[in-house]
C-alpha positions in Angstrom: 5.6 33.2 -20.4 7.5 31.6 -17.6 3.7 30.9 -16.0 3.1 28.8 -18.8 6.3 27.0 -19.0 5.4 25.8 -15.1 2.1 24.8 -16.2 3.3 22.6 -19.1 6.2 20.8 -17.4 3.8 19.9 -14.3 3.1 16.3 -14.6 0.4 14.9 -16.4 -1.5 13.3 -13.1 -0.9 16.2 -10.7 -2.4 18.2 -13.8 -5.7 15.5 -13.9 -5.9 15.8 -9.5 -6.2 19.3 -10.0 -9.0 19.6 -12.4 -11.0 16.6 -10.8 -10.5 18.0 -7.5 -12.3 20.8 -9.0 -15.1 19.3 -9.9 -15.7 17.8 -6.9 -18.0 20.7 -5.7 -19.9 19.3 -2.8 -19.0 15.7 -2.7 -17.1 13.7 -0.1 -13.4 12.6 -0.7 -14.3 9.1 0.1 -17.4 8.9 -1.9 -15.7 10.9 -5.2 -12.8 8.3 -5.2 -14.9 5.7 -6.1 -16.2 7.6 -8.7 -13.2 9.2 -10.2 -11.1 5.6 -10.0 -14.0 3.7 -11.4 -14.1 6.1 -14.1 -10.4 5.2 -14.7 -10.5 2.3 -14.4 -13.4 1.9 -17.6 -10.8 3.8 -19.5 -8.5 1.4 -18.9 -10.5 -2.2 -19.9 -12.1 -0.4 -22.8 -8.6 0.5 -23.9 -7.6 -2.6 -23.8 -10.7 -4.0 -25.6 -10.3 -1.2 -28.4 -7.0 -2.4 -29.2 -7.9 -6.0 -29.4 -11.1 -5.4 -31.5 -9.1 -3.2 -34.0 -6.3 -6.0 -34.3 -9.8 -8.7 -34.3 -11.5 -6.5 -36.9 -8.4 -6.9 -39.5 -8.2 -10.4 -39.5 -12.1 -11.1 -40.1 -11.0 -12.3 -43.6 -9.0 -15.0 -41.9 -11.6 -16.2 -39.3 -11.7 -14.0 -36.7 -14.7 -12.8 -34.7 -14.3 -9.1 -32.9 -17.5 -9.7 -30.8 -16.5 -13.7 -29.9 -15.8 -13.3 -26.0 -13.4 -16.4 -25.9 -11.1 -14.3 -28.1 -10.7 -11.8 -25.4 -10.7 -14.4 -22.7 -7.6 -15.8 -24.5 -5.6 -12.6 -24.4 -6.4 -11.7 -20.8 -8.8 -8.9 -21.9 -12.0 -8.1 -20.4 -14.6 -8.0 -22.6 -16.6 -4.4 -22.7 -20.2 -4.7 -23.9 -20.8 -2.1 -26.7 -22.8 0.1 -24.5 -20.5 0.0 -21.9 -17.5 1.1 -24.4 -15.8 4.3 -23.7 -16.4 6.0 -27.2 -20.1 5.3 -26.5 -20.3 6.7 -23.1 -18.0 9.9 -24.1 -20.5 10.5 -26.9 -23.3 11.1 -24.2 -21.1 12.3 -21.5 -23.2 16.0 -22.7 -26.9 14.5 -21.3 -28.3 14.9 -18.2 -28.9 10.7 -18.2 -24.9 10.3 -17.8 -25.1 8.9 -14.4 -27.3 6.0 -15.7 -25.2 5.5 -18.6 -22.1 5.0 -16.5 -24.2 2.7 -13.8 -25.8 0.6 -16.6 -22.3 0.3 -18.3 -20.7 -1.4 -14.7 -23.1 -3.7 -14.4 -22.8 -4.8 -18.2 -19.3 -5.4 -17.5 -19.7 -6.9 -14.5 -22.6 -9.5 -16.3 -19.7 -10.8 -19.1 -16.8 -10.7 -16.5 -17.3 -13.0 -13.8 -13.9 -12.1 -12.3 -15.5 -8.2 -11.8 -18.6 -9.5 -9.7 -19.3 -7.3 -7.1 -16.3 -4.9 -7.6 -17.3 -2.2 -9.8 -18.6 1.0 -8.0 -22.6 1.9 -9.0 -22.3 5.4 -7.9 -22.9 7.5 -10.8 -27.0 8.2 -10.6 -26.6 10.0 -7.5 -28.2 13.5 -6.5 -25.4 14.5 -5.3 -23.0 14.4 -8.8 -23.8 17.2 -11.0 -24.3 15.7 -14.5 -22.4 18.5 -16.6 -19.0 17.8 -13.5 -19.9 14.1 -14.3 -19.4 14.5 -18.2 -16.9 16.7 -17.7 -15.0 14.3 -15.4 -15.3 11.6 -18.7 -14.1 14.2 -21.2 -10.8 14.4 -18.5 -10.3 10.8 -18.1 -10.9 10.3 -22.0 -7.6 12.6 -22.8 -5.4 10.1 -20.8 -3.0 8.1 -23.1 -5.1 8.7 -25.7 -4.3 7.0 -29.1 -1.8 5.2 -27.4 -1.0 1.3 -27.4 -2.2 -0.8 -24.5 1.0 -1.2 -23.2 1.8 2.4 -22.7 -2.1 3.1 -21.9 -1.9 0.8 -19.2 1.2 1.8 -17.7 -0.4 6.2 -17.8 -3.4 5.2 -16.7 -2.0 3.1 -13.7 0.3 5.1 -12.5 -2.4 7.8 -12.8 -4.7 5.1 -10.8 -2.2 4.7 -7.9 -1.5 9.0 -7.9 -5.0 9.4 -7.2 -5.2 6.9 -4.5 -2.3 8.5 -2.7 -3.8 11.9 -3.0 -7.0 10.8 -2.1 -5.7 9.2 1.1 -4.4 12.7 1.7 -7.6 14.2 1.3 -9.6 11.9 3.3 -6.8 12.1 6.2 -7.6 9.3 9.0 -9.7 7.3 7.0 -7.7 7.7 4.0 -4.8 5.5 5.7 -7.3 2.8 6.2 -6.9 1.8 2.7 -3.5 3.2 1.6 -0.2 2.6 2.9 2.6 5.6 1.7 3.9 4.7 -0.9 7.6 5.3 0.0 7.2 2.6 2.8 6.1 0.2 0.3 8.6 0.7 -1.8 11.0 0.3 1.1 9.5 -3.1 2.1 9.6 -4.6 -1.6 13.4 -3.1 -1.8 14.6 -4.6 1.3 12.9 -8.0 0.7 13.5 -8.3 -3.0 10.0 -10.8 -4.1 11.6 -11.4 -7.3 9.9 -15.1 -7.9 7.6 -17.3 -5.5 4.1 -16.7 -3.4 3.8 -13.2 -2.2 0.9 -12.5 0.4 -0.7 -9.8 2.8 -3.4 -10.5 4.9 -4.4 -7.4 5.1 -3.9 -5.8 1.7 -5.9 -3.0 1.7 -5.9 -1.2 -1.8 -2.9 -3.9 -3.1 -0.5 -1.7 -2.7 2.0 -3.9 -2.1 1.2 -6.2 -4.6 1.7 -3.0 -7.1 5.2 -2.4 -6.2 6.4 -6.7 -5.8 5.3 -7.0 -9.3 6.9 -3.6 -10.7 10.3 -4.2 -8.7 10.3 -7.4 -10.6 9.9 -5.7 -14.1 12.3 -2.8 -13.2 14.8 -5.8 -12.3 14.6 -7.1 -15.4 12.6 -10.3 -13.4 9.5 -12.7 -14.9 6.7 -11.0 -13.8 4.9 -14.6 -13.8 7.2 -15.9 -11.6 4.9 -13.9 -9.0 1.9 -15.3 -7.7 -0.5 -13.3 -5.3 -2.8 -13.9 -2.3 -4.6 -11.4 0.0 -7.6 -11.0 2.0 -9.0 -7.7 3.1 -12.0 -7.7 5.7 -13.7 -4.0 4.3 -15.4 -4.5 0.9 -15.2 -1.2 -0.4 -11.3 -1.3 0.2 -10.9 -4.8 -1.5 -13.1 -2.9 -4.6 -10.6 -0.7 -5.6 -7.6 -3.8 -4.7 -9.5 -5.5 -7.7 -9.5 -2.9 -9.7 -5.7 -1.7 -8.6 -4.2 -5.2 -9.8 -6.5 -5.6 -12.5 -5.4 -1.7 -14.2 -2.2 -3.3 -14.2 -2.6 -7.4 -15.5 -2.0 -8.6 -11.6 -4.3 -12.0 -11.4 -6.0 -11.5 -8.6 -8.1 -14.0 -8.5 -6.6 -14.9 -4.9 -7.2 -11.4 -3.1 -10.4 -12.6 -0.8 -12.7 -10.8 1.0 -14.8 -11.5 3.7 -15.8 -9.6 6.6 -14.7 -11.6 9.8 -11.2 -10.8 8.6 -7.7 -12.7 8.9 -7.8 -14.0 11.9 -11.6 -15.4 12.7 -12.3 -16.7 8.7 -8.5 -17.0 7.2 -9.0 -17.4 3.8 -5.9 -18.7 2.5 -6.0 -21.7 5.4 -3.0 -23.8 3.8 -0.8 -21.1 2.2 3.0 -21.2 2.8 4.2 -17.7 1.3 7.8 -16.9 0.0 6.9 -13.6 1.2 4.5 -11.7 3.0 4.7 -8.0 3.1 1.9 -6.1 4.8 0.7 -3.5 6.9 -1.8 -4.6 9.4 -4.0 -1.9 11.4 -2.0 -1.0 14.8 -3.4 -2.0 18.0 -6.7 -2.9 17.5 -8.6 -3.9 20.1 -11.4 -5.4 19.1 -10.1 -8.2 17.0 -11.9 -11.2 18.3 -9.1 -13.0 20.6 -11.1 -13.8 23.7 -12.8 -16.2 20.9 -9.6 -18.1 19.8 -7.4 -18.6 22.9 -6.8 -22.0 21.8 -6.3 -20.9 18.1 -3.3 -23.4 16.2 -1.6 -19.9 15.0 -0.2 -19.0 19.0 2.8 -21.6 19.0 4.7 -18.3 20.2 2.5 -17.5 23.3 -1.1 -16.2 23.2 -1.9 -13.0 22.1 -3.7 -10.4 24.8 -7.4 -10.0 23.6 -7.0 -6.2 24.0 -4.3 -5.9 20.8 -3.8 -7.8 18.0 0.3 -6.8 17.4 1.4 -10.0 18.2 -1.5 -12.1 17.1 -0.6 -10.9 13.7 3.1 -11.4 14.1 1.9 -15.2 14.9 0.1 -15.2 11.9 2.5 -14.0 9.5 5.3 -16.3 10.8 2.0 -19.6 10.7 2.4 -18.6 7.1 5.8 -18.5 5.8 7.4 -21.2 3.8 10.5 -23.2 5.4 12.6 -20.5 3.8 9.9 -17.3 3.7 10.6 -14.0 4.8 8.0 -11.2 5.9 8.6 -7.3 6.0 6.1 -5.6 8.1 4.7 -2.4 9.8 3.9 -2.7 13.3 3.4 -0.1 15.9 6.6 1.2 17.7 4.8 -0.1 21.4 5.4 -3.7 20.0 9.2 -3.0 20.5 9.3 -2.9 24.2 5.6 -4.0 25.6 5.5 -6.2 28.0 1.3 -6.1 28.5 -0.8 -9.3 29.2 2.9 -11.3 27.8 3.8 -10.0 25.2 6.9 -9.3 26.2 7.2 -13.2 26.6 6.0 -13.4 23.1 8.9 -11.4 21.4 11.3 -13.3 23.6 10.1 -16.6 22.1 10.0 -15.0 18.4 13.9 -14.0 19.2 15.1 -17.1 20.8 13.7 -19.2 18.0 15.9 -16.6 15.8 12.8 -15.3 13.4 13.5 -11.6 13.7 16.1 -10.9 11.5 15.9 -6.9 11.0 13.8 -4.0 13.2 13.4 -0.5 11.3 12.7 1.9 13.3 10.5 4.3 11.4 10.2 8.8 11.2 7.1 10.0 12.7 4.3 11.3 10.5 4.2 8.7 7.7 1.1 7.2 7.9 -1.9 9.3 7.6 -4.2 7.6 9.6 -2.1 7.6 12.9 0.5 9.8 14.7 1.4 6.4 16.2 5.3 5.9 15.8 6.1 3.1 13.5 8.6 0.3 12.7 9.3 -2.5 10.7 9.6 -6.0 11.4 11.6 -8.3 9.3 11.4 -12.0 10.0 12.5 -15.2 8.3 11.8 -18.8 8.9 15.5 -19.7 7.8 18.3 -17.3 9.2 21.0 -19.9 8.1 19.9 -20.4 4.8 23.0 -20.9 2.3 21.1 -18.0 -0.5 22.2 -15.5 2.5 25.1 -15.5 5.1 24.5 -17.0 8.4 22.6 -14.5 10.6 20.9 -16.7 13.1 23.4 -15.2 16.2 22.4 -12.0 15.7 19.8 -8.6 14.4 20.4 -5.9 12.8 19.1 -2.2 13.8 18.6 0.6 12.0 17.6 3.8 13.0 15.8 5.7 10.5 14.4 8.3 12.7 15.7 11.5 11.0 15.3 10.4 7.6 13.0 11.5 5.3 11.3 15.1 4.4 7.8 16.6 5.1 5.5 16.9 2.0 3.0 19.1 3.9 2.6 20.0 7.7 1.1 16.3 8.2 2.9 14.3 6.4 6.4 12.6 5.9 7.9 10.6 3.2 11.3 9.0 2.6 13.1 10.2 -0.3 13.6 7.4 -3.2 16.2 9.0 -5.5 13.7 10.3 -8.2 14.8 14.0 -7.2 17.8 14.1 -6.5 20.2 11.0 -7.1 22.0 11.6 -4.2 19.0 12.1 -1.7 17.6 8.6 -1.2 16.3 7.3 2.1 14.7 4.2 0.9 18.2 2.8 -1.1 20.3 3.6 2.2 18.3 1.7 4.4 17.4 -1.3 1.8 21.5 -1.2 0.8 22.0 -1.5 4.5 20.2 -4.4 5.4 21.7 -6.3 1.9 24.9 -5.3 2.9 24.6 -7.1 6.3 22.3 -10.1 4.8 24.1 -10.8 1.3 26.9 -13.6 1.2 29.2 -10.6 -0.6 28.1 -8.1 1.2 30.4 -4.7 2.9 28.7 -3.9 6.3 29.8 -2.2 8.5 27.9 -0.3 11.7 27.2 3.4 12.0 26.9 5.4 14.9 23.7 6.7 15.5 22.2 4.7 12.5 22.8 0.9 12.7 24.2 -1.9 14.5 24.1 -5.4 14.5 23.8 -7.2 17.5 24.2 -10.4 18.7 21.2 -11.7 20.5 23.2 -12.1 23.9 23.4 -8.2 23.9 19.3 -8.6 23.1 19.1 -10.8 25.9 21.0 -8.5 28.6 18.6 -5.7 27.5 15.3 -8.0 28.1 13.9 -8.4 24.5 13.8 -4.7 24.1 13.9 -3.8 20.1 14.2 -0.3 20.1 17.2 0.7 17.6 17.8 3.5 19.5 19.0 1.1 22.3 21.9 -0.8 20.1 22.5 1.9 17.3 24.2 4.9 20.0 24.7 8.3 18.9 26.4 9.7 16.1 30.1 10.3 16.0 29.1 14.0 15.4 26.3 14.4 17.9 28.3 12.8 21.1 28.6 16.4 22.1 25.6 17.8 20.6 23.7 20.5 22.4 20.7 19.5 24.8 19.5 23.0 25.2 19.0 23.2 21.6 17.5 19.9 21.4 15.2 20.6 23.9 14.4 24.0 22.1 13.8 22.3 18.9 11.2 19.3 20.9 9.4 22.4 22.3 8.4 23.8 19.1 7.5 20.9 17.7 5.1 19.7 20.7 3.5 23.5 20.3 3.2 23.0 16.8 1.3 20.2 17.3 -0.8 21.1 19.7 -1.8 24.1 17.8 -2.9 21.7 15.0 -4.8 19.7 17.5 -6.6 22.2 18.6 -7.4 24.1 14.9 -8.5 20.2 14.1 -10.9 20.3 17.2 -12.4 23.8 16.1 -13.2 22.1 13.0 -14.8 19.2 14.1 -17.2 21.4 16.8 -17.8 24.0 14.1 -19.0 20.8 11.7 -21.0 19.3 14.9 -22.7 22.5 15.5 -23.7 22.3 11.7 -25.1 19.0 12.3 -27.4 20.3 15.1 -28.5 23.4 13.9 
């Protein structure tokens, strides 16, 4: 009995992810995302469109057309095609032509939505997708907030969305991360920066995670979710697919998330935007990024970038596009910190003596999933002595957040956000934190060992150098801690990761020698 009782009370998506995760069979995390969100995501609009043709239907007597597209246009509904309509598809989810069905239904869709051009994934027909796992797959999606209104359909089948894009990264690993960023430091960027009305962007947007959260931190503040207005670009098409169909699962307009391949910096596509806020998570150190082509680019006010990393090109190009009072909340690679390659240490200097950098977090290890590269975040604003905050303009706050957070599986970190356990939340300490130090009426004070605020003449004596560690000190508790236990504890965890390391390099030669033989 107590068996059942576990398998009841376990949440409705981690309940889906396990059974489509089943019947994935032979098919590749990064290919069967697109199938299983896409899949979702028809649930989803032809919800929606149910709901509004039922409500349509009824009031024929008084003039009303159910199959009159400008009648969905008007409510913000997409408009689903009859063969494209879940009820139809689910009633030939049985025949071995599903695949077709499904393909044929996305391009319908596509035909009377002009917004959906080019977004929705044709992957159905393959040889590779059993038909009876495909129909299957529809009968599982079908039982999601079944019945229900669209309000509370949209909200299961988003969350269910963004579960499966998490898990998904997981599964996928390295290449997972290129389109998802954790979701705990999202949340911890929208917390600390608060986008409750005005122009939020990221030039790099990858799935729109960050979009997600700006928008639901404004409903869970009891905000106007149209008071939010949205622009990204995103250079890798598939990724900027399932962005479209991310905000779109949810109502986000996103008819301002742009995609072209050259990417941010060679092809900007939002040229003249001043943001309120820009929030985003751009890839870490990459090299090939096309600087040796734009030495003379307007963006470099702050010094010009090395060709060979594009950190502080696109610190540059997050502060080109702030509004006179806009504030950004970034990830950047721990290296940018203290580097002092091909100038940028001169760079930093300039972005601190012209008083932008207004808060560095400095971030656990094993977050992302794509890199074991440590990680921080940057928070900048245009106006540091702007009368809706206190005067901060003399100085930068620290925080260390090294030893927060808690592993969710030998790989991978997250920072706690309260859902658990009240009094175990990473992401409200460090937010509170910063809005403690930042807020007209706020009660800072520093911690040892966690956060400081220091005036930039101390940044100055220690030659631009960010590094929390540098201003926060040690705890009160750990100024006599042990070093032979510390060193104990660093030695285990080097072997542990070597040993995965080298299990991950068996793998990849065992799947090499497949290839050959």
């Amino acid at each position: 009995m107590a068996k059942q009782k576990a398998t009841t009370e376990e949440p409705l998506e981690k309940q889906l992810w396990k059974t489509a995760d089943k019947l994935r069979k032979n098919i590749d995390a990064a290919e069967y995302k697109h199938i299983v969100l896409g899949l979702i995501f028809l649930k989803y609009i032809s919800d929606a469109f149910e709901e509004l043709y039922a409500k349509l239907k009824a009031e024929e007597v008084n003039g009303a057309d159910p199959e009159d597209r400008d009648e969905y246009k008007a409510e913000n509904v997409f408009f689903v095609p009859q063969d494209a309509r879940w009820t139809y598809l689910q009633s030939k989810a049985k025949q071995p032509e599903i695949g077709k069905f499904v393909d044929d239904a996305m391009d319908a869709i596509e035909k009377e939505n002009t917004s959906l051009k080019g977004v929705l994934p044709k992957v159905f027909a393959r040889q590779n997708l059993d038909p009876t796992s495909l129909g299957e797959l529809i009968d599982l999606v079908g039982n999601i907030a079944l019945g229900d209104a669209k309000a509370r359909s949209a909200d299961v089948l988003g969350h269910v969305f963004e579960y499966f894009l998490g898990e998904f990264a997981l599964a996928e690993g390295k290449k997972g991360g290129q389109f998802y960023t954790p979701r705990s430091v999202v949340e911890l960027l929208v917390e600390m920066l608060e986008p409750y009305k005005g122009r939020v962007f990221d030039p790099c947007c990858g799935s729109g995670g960050m979009f997600v959260h700006s928008e639901k931190f404004v409903t869970e503040h009891q905000g106007k979710v149209n008071d939010i207005s949205i622009y990204g670009q995103e250079s890798n098409q598939t990724t900027w697919r399932l962005a479209k169909m991310n905000l779109a699962i949810r109502g986000i307009d996103s008819s301002q998330v742009k995609w072209n391949n050259e990417g941010s910096f060679l092809n900007d596509a939002h040229k003249d935007l001043k943001a309120d806020y820009i929030i985003a998570n751009p890839p870490f150190n990459v090299s090939d990024w096309g600087g040796d082509l734009m030495r003379t680019d307007g963006r470099w006010q702050y010094g010009i970038p090395p060709t060979g990393n594009a950190n502080f090109a696109w610190m540059q190009h997050f502060i080109y596009h702030l509004a006179p009072n806009g504030q950004a909340g970034v990830v950047l690679a721990k290296g940018a910190l203290t580097s002092k390659t091909s100038g940028e240490g001169e760079i930093r200097k300039a972005l601190v003596e012209n008083g932008f950098i207004d808060c560095i977090v400095n971030l656990p290890a094993k977050l992302f999933l794509n890199t074991q590269i440590p990680a921080a975040l940057w928070f900048m604003s245009r106006n540091r002595k702007n009368g809706k905050y206190r005067d901060r303009s003399n100085e930068i706050l620290f925080i260390d957040a090294r030893n927060l957070g808690h592993l969710i599986n030998r790989r991978t970190r997250e920072l706690s956000d309260g859902s658990k356990d009240p009094n175990d939340n990473d992401i409200k300490r460090i937010a509170d934190t910063y809005h403690n130090w930042r807020n007209l009426d706020g009660n800072y004070e520093d911690i040892a060992g966690f956060c400081a605020a220091a005036p930039i003449s101390k940044v100055r004596e220690l030659d631009y150098v960010l590094t929390p560690g540098r201003y926060v000190g040690l705890p009160d508790e750990e100024d006599d801690f042990n070093f032979a236990e510390r060193f104990s504890n660093l030695k285990e965890e080097l072997e542990a990761q070597l040993k995965e390391e080298a299990r991950l390099n068996e793998i990849i030669a065992a799947n090499l020698l497949k290839i050959q033989l």
